[in-house]
N, C-alpha and C positions, 0 to 999 in steps of 0.2 A: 422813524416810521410812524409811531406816535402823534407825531407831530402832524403828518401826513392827514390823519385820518379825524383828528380836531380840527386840519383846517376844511377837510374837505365839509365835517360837522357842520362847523361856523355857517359856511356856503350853501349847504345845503337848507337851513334855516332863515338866512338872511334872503335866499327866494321863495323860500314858503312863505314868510312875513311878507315880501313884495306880492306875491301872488295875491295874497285875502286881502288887502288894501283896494284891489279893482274889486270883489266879490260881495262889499260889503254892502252897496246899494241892492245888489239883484237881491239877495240874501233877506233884506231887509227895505225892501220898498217905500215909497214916500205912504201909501197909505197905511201900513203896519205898522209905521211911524206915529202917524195919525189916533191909530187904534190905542197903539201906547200910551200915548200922549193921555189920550181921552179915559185912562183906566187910571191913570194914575191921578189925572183933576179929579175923577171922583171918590176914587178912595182918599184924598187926601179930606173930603168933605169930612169923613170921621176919627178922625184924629187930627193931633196940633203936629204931626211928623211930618217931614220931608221927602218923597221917592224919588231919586236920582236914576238915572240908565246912561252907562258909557257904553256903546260900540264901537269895538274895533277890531281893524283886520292884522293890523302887524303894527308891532313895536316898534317906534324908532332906531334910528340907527344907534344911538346914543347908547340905550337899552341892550341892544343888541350885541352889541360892543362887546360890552362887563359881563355878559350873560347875567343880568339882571332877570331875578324871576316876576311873571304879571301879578302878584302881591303889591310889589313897590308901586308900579306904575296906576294898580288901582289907589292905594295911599296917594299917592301925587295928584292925581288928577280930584281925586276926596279933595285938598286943598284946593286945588285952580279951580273947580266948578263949585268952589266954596259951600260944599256940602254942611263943613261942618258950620257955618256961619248963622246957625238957627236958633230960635229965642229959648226951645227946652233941651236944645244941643241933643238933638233926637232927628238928623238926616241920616237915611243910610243912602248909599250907592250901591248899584248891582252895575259890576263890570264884566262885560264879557271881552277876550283875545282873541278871534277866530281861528288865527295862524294856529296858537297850542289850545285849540277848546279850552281853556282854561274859563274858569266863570270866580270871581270873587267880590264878595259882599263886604262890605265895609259901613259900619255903624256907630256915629256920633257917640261919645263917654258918656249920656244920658239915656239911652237904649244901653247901649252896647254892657255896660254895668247889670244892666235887668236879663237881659236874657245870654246863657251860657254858649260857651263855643260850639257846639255840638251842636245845637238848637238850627244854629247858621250851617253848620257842616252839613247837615241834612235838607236842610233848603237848596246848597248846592246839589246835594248827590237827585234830590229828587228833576232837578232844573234839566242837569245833566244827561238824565235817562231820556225826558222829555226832547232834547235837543239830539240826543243821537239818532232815535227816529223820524228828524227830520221837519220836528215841530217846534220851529221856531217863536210863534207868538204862541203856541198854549204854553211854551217852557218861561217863557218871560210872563205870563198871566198868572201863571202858575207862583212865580217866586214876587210878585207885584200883590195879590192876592196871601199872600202867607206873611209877607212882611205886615202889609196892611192890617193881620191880624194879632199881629206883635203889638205893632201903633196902639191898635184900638183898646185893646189889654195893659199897657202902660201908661198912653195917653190920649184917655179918647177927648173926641171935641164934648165940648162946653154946650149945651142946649143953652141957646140965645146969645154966646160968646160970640164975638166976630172973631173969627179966625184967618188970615192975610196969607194968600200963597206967595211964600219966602224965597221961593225958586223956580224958574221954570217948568213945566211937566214933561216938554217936549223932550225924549230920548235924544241923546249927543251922539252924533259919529265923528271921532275923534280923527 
């Protein structure tokens, strides 16, 4: 009966993940994309960090599988959008899962050393309150804006340094 009621779990999950997959444009529009894009080219003006944004609506199948928690899958994707690939090893990614509201932040060993667990934990919690009532770009401004203030406190830019945008700005929908 157990068994029964994990698989009906599994099922029940693996269409929730299908569902937020179609929801994740409406949710998040080409111009709120835009708007992102454009907060994170400027904040990156003061400091020499990186601001990453993964959206996504459901976990692959893969994922899904193992019940794999969206932790991993922000670590992963940290790699493939070569987050960590930056000259003061100071990118972070903000991922968000739609399927499980899950939101997690992940920060290059060059931040991530400077500022505590708890520091990020709060950025989530705060991100989260914002996104439950339905405000999707002030919850991402919000946590775009707070990292950006981590940046600037560890690594602000160089008055007269050139500084190279090392990665895209544009938010990813995965």
């Amino acid at each position: 009966m157990q068994s029964f009621f994990r698989a009906c779990k599994a099922l029940l999950r693996l269409l929730r993940h299908r569902w937020y997959e179609g929801e994740v444009h409406r949710i998040f529009p080409e111009k709120l994309l835009q708007d992102l894009a454009a907060r994170v080219q400027a904040s990156e003006r003061k400091h020499t960090g990186q601001i990453r944004i993964a959206i996504e609506g459901g976990l692959p199948w893969s994922y899904l599988r193992r019940a794999a928690p969206p932790r991993e899958r922000a670590v992963m994707l940290f790699g493939k959008l070569r987050v960590w690939d930056t000259e003061h090893n100071n990118g972070v990614l903000i991922y968000l899962l739609l399927a499980e509201r899950a939101i997690e932040i992940v920060a290059d060993r060059g931040l991530a050393r400077r500022v505590p667990a708890q520091q990020w934990q709060d950025i989530v919690a705060r991100m989260a309150a914002t996104f439950r009532a339905g405000h999707w770009e002030q919850g991402l401004a919000l946590a775009i804006d707070e990292v950006q203030a981590l940046l600037v406190q560890h690594f602000p830019a160089q008055a007269g340094a050139a500084h190279g945008n090392e990665l895209p700005d544009s938010p990813v929908i995965v």
